[in-house]
C-alpha positions in Angstrom: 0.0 0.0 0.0 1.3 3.4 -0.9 2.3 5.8 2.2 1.5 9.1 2.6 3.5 11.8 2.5 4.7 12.8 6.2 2.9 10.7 7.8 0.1 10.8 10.0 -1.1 14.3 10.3 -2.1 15.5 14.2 -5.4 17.5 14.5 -4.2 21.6 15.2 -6.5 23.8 17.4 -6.7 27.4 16.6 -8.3 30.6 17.8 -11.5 32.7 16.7 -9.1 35.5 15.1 -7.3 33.7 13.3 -10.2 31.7 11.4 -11.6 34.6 9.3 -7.9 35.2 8.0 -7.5 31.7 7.2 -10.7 31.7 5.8 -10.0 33.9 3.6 -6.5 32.2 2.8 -8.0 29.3 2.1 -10.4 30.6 -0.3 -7.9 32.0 -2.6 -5.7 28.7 -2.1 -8.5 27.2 -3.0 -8.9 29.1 -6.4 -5.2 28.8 -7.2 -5.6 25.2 -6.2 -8.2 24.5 -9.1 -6.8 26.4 -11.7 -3.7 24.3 -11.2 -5.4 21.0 -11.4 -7.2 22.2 -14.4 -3.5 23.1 -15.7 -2.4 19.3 -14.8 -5.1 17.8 -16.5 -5.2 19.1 -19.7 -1.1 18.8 -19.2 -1.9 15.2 -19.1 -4.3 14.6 -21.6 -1.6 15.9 -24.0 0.9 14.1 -22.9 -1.2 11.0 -23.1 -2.2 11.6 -26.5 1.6 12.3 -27.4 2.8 9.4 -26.0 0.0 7.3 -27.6 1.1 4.0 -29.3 0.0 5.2 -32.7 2.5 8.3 -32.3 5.4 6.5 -31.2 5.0 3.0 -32.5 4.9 1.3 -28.7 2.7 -1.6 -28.7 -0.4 -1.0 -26.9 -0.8 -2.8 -23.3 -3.6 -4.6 -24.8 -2.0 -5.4 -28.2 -2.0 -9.1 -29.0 1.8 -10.7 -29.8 2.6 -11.2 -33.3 1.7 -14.2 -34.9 4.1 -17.2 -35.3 7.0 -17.1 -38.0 5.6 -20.9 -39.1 2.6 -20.7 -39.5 2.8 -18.8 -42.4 5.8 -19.7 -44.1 5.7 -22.8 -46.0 8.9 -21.8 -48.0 10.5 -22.6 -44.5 8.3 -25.7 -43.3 9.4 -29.4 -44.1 6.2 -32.1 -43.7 8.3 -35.6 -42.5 6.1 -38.5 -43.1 6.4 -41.8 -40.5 4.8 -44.9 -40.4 3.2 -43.4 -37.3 2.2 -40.1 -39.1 3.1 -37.0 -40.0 5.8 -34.7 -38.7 6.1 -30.9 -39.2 9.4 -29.0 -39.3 9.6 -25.2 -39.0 13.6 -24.4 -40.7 15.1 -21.5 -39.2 16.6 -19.3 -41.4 17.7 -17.1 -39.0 19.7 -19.0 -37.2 21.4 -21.0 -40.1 20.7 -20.0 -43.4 23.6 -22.2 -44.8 21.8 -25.1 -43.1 18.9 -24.3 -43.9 19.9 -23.8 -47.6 21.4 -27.5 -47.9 18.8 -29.1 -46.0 16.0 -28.0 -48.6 18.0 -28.5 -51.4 18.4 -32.6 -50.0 14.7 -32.6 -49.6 13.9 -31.5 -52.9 16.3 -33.6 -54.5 14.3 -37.0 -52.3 17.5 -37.6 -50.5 16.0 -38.1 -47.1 13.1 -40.7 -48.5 13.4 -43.7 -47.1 16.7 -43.3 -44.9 16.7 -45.0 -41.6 17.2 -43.1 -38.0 20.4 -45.1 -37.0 20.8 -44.0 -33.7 17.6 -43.2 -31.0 18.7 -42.6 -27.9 15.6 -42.6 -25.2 15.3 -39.4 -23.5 18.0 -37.5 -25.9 17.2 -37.6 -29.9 16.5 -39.6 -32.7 19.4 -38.9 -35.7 19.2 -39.8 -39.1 19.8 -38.7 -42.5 22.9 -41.0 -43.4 22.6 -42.8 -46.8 24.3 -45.5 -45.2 22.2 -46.6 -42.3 25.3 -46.7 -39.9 25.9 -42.8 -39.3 29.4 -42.6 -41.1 28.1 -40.8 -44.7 26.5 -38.0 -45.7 25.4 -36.1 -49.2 27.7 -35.7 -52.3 28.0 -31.8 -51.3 30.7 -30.4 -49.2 30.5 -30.3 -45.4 29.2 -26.9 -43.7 31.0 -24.6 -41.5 29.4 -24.3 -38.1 26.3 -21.9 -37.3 26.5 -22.1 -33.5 24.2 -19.5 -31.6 23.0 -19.2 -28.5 19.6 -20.9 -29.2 18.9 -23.9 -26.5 17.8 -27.6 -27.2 15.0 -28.1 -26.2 12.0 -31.1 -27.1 11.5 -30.8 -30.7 14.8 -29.3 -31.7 16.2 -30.0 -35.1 20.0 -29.6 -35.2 23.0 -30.7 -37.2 25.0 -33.9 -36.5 28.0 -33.7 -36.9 32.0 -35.8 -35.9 34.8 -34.2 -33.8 35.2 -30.9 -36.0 32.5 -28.4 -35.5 32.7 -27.5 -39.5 32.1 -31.4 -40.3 27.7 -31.4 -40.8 26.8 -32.4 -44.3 23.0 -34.1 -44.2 22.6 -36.1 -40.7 20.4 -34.4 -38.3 18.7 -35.1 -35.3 15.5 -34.2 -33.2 15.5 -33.9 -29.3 13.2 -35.6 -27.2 13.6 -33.5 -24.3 15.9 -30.5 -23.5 19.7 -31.0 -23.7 21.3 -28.7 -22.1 25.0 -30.4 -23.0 24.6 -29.3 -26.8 23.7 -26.0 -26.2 26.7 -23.8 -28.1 28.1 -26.4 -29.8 25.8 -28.0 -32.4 23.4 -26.1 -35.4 20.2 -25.3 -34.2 18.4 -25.1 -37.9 14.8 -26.1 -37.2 12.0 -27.2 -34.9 9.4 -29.6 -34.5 6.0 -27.6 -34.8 3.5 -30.6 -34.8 4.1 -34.8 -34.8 6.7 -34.9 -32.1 4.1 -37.9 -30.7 5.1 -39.3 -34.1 8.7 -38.8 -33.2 8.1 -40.1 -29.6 7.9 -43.3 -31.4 10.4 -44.1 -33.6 12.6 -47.6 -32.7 15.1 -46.8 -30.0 18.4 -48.2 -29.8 22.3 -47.7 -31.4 21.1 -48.9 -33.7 17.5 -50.0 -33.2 17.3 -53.9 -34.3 14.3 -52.6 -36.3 15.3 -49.2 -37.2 12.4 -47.2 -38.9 12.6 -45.1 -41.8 11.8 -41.8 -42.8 8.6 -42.6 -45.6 9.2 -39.7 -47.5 10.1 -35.9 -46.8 9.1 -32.4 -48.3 8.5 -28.9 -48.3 5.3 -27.8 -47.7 5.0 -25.9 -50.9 5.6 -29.1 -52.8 2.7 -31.2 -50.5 0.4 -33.3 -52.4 -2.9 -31.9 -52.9 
């Protein structure tokens, strides 16, 4: 609760003289009193109006946030399909536009259809993307130099795999089941799982899974069947 200014204020006795002259002092305080308060308001109303969100370009307290990134960019959204379903992949440009470049251009060409996820680690991430099933190979195309950034792991997390040198991703990723905290920093964050991750939750775990699944077929969402 707010406190007033000085404190408690004592009651003050005072004598028949001196009532008519502060009688009259109070009535011309009181005059000056309103035609300061008049003064402050319309003070305030223009400053209001000044500092108004359409005048500055501040959001207004009530202003709803602006809408998500993938939900209307389907240049930038990858459809997965499973044997369980359907997974959806927002890319992040932002992040890792070299990633995000290469990654595309493998799904256009079909690469990722029908490559196994090699290596599912319960409670960490599923990885695929190798043409070779055993997580030694990678794409025809050169490997990419690192686009580390701050951005955590967190469930549903699409980021490069990659070997010992941190410019050595080509085509293998892998999505996070759950927040990993010891990748943040040093792996490509390019993407993120925006709907399927139940479809995810059930891919074949093991390294590698004695029944590894596959990836049925990968696209953009431009390119989706009609």
């Amino acid at each position: 609760m707010p406190h007033w200014a000085g404190g408690v204020h004592k009651d003050r006795t005072v004598g028949a003289a001196q009532l008519g002259q502060l009688g009259g002092a109070a009535e011309a305080r009181g005059r000056i009193a309103m035609s300061f308060m008049r003064s402050a308001a319309v003070a305030l109303a223009c400053g209001l109006a000044a500092c108004s969100p359409s005048n500055t370009g501040a959001p207004a307290l009530n202003a709803a946030p602006p809408p998500a990134a993938a939900a209307s960019d389907p240049a930038n959204t990858v459809i997965m399909e499973l044997k369980t379903g359907r997974v959806t992949i927002r890319l992040r440009p932002d992040l890792a536009p070299k990633h995000v470049e290469r990654f595309k251009m493998l799904v256009n060409e079909g690469f990722y259809n029908g490559l196994k996820f090699h290596r599912v680690i319960p409670g960490f991430m599923a990885q695929t993307g190798d043409p070779n099933g055993v997580g030694t190979g990678g794409s025809k195309y050169p490997d990419l130099k690192a686009e580390f950034t701050p951005t955590q792991f967190e469930r549903g997390t699409v980021g490069a795999a990659r070997s010992g040198s941190p410019n050595s991703a080509n085509s293998q990723f892998f999505i996070c089941f759950t927040h990993a905290p010891s990748l943040n920093g040093d792996y490509t964050v390019f993407g993120q799982v925006t709907d399927g991750m139940i479809q995810v939750d059930q891919i074949a775990k093991g390294e590698p899974p004695p029944k590894p699944d596959i990836i049925v077929k990968m696209y953009m969402a431009t390119a989706a069947p009609q």
